[in-house]
N, C-alpha and C positions, 0 to 999 in steps of 0.2 A: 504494500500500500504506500502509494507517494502521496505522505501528509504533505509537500511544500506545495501543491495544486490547494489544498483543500481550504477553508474560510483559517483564519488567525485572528479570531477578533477576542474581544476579553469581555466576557459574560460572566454574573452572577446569579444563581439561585439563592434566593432569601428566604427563609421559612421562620417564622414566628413559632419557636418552640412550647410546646404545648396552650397554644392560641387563648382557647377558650378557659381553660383554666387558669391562665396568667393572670386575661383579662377581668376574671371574678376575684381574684386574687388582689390586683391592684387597687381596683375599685374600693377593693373593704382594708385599704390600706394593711395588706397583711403583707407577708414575704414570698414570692412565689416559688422561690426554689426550698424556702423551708415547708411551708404549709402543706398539708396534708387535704388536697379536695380535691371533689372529681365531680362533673356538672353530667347531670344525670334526665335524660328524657322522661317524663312522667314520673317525680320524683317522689309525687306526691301517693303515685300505683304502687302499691309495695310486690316486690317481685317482679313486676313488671317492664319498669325502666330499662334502658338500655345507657352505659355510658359512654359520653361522646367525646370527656376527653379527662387525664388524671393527670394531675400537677407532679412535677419528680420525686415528690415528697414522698406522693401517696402510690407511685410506683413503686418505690421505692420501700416503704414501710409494710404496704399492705401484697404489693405484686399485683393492680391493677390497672386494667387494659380496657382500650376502646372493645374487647370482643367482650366482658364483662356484663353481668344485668346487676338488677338491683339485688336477687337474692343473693351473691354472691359477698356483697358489701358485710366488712365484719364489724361487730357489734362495739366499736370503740370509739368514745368520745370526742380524739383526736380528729379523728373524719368528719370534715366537712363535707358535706353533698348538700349541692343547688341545682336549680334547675335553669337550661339555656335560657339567653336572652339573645336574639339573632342580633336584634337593631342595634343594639349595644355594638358585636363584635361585625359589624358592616361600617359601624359608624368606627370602628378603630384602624379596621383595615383601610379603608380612605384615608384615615391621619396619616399611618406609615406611608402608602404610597404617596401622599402629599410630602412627606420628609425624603424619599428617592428622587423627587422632582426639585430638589435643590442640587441633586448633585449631575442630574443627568436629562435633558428633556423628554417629556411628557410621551413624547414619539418612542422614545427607546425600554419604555415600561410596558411590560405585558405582566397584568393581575394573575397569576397560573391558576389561584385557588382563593380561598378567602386569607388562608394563613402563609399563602408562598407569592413569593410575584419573581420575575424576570427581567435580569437588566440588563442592557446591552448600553458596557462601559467603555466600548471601542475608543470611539472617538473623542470620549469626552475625561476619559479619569487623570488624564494630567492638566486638567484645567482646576483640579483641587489639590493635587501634590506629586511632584515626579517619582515617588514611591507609588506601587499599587498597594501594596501592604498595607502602608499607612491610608492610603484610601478607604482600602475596606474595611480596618477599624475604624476609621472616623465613623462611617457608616451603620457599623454595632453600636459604637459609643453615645450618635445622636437618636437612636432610635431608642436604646436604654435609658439617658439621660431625659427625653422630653415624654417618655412611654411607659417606661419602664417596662418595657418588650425586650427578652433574650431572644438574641437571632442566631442563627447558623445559619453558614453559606457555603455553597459549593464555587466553586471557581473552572472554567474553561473553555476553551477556543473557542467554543459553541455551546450551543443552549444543554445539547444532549450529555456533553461531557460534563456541564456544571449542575444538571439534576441528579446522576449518578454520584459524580463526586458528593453534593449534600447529601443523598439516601447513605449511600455506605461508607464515607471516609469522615466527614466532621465531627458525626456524632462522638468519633474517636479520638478526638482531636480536644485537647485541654481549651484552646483559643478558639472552637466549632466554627473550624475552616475546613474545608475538602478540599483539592485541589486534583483536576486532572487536564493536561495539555493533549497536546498532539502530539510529543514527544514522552509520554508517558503514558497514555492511553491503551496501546496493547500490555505492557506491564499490572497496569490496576485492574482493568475492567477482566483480562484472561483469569484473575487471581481468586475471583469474586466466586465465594463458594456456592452459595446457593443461587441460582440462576433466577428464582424468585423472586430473591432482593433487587432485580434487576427492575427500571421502569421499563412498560410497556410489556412487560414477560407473568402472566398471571399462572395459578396455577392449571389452568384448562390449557392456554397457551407452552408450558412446560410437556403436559402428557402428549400436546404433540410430536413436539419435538422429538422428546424420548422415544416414541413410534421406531421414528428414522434414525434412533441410536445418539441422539444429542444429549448430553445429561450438564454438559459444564459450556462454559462460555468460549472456551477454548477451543472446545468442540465445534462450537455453532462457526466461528471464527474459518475456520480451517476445513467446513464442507463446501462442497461445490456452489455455489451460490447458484445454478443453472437447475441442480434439484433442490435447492430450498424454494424456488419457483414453482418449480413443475408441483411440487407437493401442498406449497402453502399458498401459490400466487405473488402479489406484489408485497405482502405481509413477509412472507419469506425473505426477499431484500431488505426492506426495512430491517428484517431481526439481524439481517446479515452486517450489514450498517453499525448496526448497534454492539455486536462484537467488536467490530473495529476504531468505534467511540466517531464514527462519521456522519455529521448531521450538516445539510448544507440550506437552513434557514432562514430565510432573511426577517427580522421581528418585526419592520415598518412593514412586510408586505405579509402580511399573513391570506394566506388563501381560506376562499369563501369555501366553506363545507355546506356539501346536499345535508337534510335534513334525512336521517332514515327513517325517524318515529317520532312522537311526543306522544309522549304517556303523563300518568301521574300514579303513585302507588300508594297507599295505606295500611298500619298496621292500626288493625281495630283495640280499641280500648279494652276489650273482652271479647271473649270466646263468641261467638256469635252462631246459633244453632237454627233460626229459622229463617226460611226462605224468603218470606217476606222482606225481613230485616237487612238480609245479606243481598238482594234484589236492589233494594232501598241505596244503600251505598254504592252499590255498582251504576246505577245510574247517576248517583249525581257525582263519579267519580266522571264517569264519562262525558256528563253535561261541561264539567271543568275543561278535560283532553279536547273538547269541540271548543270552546271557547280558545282554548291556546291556537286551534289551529285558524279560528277566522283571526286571531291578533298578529298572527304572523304570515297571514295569508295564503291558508295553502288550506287541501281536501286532501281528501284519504280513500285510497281505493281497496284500504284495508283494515280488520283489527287484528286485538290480541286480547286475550283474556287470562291472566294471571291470579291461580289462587293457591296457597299457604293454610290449611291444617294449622288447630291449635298442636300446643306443644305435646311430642308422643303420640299423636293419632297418624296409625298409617290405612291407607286402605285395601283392597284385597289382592293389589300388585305390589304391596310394601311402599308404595310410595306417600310421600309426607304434603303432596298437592299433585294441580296436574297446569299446564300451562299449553292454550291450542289457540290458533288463526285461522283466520276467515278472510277469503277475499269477499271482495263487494262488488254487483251488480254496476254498480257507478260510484264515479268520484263523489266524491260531499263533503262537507264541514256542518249539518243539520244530524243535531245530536239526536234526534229521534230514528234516523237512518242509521246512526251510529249503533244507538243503544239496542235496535230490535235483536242483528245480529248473534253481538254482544252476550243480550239473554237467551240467545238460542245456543252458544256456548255452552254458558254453566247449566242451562235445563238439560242437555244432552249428557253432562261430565261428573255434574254430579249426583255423590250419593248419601247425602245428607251427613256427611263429616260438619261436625263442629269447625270452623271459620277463621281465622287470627289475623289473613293480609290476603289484600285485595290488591290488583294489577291489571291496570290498563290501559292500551296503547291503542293510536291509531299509524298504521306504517301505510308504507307505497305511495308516497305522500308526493304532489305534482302543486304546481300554480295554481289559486284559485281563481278560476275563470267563471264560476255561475252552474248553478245548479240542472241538472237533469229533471225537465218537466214531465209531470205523469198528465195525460190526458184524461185516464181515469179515474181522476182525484179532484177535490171541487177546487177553484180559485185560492180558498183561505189555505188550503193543506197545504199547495203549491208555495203559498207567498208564506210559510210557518218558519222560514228560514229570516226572514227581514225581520220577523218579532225577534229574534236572538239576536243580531245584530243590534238592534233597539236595546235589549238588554246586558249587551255587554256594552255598551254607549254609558249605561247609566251604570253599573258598576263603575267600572273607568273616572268615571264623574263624582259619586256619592260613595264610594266603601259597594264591597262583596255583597255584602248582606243588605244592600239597598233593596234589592228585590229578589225575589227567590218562589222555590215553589213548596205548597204548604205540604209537599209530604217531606220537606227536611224536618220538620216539627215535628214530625212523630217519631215514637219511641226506637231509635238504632240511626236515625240520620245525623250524620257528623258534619254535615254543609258548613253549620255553624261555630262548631269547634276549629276543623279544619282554616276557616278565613281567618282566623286570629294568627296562624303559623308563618313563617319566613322560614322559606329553605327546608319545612317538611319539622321544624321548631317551632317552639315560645318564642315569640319575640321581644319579650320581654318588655319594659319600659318605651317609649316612644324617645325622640328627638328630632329637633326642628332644625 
């Protein structure tokens, strides 16, 4: 591989370590790398929360993790557990990026996540000191001193060498710096034991690999790149790339991506056992996915219907849910078209299993151009798409819950619970 063709520029990944737990931390003027708490999804559910993020303290003391629920939380005074506040850590994450935009323009920041962002320090990091080092302390330093935000950063040529570098090399690092070059890049990334920890390499993407005898990175490295094709596609290059620490991106020109799906998913408050009720929420999940899709303009010549068993319930295939699609007669964004489907799904699939998460998507998604008229439908049925429209006009306008339909009031509809959430969260507190 002839890294001298390949980009040189000087990139940073920034990650706010343990994001949300910092942020509840600093708020309550406590210490964040002593304190012992972990912000907990329905916290108030016993048993049921899920948490979303644990302070080092409480990693540290207790050995808790984002895969963690509430019953797992042990019975000690020390532990703090709250519940998310989104607007809070939306409203934080704009500060930091507002403190990156002193050092580097607005153009050369990409947000990667709420608690990571992207910098492209090319052209700009000697206009704050002809050290990079000392650059990119000043950069922990002002983000700690106005934040009180711990960062860790990965550092390299490109975007891909400096996500890697911060997943696997800073956390190791006394000063939570990573660092990997172009000149260092087959050395680090070949070394990286579990293929896992790699970005973009999950564990479904690993069983592939393994198929064709890939287990290490080394490996991926050094197969043919012409049967990583044949076997995977163009993913296959990409993975091939990514051995060799090669990403040639430009961050001012990021390319437009097709849309594959919009969904939205739910984990039900309880078990949920009757049809009616589990009906109840699949519709107005669905009413939601149609809304997303006239906001972004586009129809769907498809669905998906996604469901999740309470905890331990299998059915007479052993499986813990079942997850099936449906193509559609016609394109649309008219969530009554959406939803008939939809319930011909789960009437089909299911068999009266107790409920815990609901999923669903609308895929095969095109331009919206206007709806397919039925002749055999009166005028009003036809024009029953412009009422939605009207109705997402005044949501947009007044809050979610300006208008709604009266079977979210009955007993299992979450319409109204659900508006209150940011990001699938409590949003906690408001700000102007």
């Amino acid at each position: 591989m002839d890294y001298s063709k390949e980009p040189h520029g000087v990139y940073l990944m920034i990650d706010n370590k343990s994001f949300y737990a910092t942020v509840e931390c600093t708020t309550r003027n406590l210490d964040p790398l002593t304190t012992p708490l972990v912000v907990m999804s329905e916290a108030d559910n016993t048993g049921s929360g899920l948490i979303l993020a644990s302070s080092p303290a409480a990693k540290e003391l207790f050995d808790l993790h984002n895969v963690n629920r509430a019953r797992d939380l042990p019975a000690d005074d020390r532990l703090l557990v709250v519940p998310p506040r989104m607007n809070l850590y939306i409203k934080k994450n704009l500060e930091v990026n507002a403190i990156y935009q002193q050092f580097i323009p607005p153009e050369d920041i990409l947000p990667y996540s709420i608690d990571e962002s992207l910098l492209n320090l090319t052209h700009s990091w000697k206009l704050t000191d002809n050290n990079l080092y000392k650059v990119i302390k000043k950069i922990q330093a002002t983000v700690y001193e106005r934040l009180h935000l711990v960062t860790t950063i990965g550092v390299g040529n490109n975007p891909l060498q400096a996500k890697i570098a911060l997943d696997i090399y800073s956390k190791h690092n006394e000063e939570r710096i990573g660092v990997i070059t172009n000149n260092t890049a087959t050395q680090k990334i070949w070394e990286i034991e579990n293929i896992t920890d790699v970005w973009g390499i999950n564990h479904r993407m690993a069983a592939r690999l393994n198929k064709i005898g890939i287990t290490s990175m080394y490996q991926l490295a050094h197969t043919d790149p012409h049967l990583l094709k044949s076997e995977m596609g163009q993913m296959g290059i990409r993975l091939y790339a990514t051995a060799w620490g090669i990403d040639r991106t430009v961050l001012s020109h990021q390319p437009l991506k097709r849309d594959r799906s919009i969904g939205n998913s739910q984990v039900l408050p309880r078990d949920y056992v009757k049809k009616g009720e589990i009906e109840l929420v699949i519709k107005e999940i669905t009413a939601q996915v149609a809304s997303r899709l006239r906001a972004r303009h586009k129809q769907a010549n498809g669905v998906y219907l996604g469901i999740g068993y309470a905890k331990g319930v299998v059915d007479e295939d052993g499986r813990t849910g079942f997850a099936h699609s449906k193509k559609l007669d016609v394109s649309t964004a008219d969530e009554r078209k959406l939803i008939l489907p939809i319930l011909e799904l789960f009437e089909q699939h299911w068999q009266g299993q107790p409920v815990r998460h609901i999923s669903v998507s609308a895929s095969r998604l095109s331009e919206r151009f206007g709806e397919q008229l039925n002749l055999f439908q009166s005028r009003a049925a036809n024009m029953a798409i412009d009422v939605e429209d009207t109705m997402d006009r005044i949501r947009q306008k007044f809050g979610k819950t300006a208008i709604m339909k009266a079977s979210s009031l009955e007993k299992g509809g979450t319409f109204i619970s659900r508006s209150k959430l940011v990001g699938g969260h409590s949003g906690g507190q408001s700000f102007e």
